[in-house]
Phi, psi and omega in degrees: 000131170294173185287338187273317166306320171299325208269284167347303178296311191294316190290339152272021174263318174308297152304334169288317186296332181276340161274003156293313184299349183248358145321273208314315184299319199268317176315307196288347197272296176283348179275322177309305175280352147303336188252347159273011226220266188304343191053054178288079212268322180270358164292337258206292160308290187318307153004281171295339183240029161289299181336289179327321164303300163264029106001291179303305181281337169306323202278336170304329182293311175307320184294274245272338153302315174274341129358276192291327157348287226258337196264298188255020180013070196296172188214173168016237166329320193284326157310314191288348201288297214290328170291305152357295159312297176321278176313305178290355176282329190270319174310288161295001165270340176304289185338319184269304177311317165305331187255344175295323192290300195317334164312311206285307188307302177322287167328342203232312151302000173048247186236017202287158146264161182316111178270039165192147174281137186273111171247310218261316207300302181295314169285345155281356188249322183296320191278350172314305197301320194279290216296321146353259187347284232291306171349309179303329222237350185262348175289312204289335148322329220020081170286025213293353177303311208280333180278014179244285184310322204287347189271350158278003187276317170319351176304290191273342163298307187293333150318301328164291148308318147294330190291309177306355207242305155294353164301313179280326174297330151330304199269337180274352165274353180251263199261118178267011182286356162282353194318306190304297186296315191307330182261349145322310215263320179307299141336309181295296164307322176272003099024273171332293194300303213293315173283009176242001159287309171288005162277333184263008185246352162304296188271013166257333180303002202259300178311284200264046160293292196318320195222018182051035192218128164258060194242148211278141165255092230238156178227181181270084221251155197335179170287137186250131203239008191236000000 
């Protein structure tokens, strides 16, 4: 096999670990809200030592990015991909942290109930989820368009955050004995929010494989309740 043929193979090995990893992350996400829905505690652990997994394949993707750095002193697109793959590696594993503290959260609520039915919450952790995939789907495309519309879709998660974020200071200002489950839920949300933040920070590395420009994408963002 030639060198350039080794190097191709290698960089797509690359890209398959990183749609593993964003496989894994997306699981862990829809698992998250299952166990806060359900008050599943042993979905919620698992969860949590699930984490340690992807842990592991982020840093591998970073070993195999500095790796290839250092072995084929890749240039232009191909730098960039592989500097992208670095950085989005890190990004989803932050995400899987996000969905563990929601675990954490579960865990900590014990058997209290819930001080509201999860509505707003759940459809914010789906368009994260949706917006993830597409992300995801516009690196191996190379897309930079379709990663430019998706960071406006973060519009409504953060629409979306706010509204749960006045609703629950409603209940803790009429009853302040909700302080607790309310900030529970709130935790849970910004949770959320943080992961359609690391999804818009996915699609500007989207961006600049194509067009070697790193400009930061900004949206408007929630109430910082942490």
């Amino acid at each position: 096999m030639s060198i350039r043929a080794t190097f191709d193979q290698e960089l797509q090995d690359l890209r398959d670990n990183v749609l593993r990893l964003g496989s894994m992350v997306d699981i862990a996400i829809s698992q998250s809200i299952q166990a806060l829905k359900e008050r599943n505690r042993e979905l919620a652990q698992q969860l949590i030592t699930d984490d340690e997994t992807i842990n592991e394949l982020r840093f591998k993707i970073e070993e195999d990015c500095i790796s290839l750095i250092a072995r084929q002193q890749p240039a232009a697109r191909d730098l960039r991909l592989i500097v992208a793959a670095m950085n989005i590696g890190l990004d989803l594993e932050r995400m899987g942290d996000h969905a563990a503290g929601i675990a954490t959260i579960v865990l900590r609520m014990g058997d209290e109930p819930l001080l509201k039915p999860l509505i707003d919450l759940p459809r914010m952790a789906q368009i994260s989820q949706d917006m993830l995939r597409q992300s995801l789907d516009a690196l191996i495309s190379g897309n930079p368009d379709a990663a430019l519309a998706i960071t406006q879709i973060d519009d409504e998660v953060d629409l979306l955050y706010n509204q749960i974020f006045r609703e629950l200071v409603s209940y803790m200002i009429e009853d302040p004995r909700t302080v607790t489950r309310a900030m529970y839920l709130l935790f849970c949300a910004h949770n959320v929010e943080r992961i359609a933040d690391r999804v818009t920070n996915i699609c500007e590395r989207v961006i600049f494989v194509d067009t070697g420009e790193m400009e930061e994408i900004s949206s408007e963002p929630g109430p910082n309740v942490i």
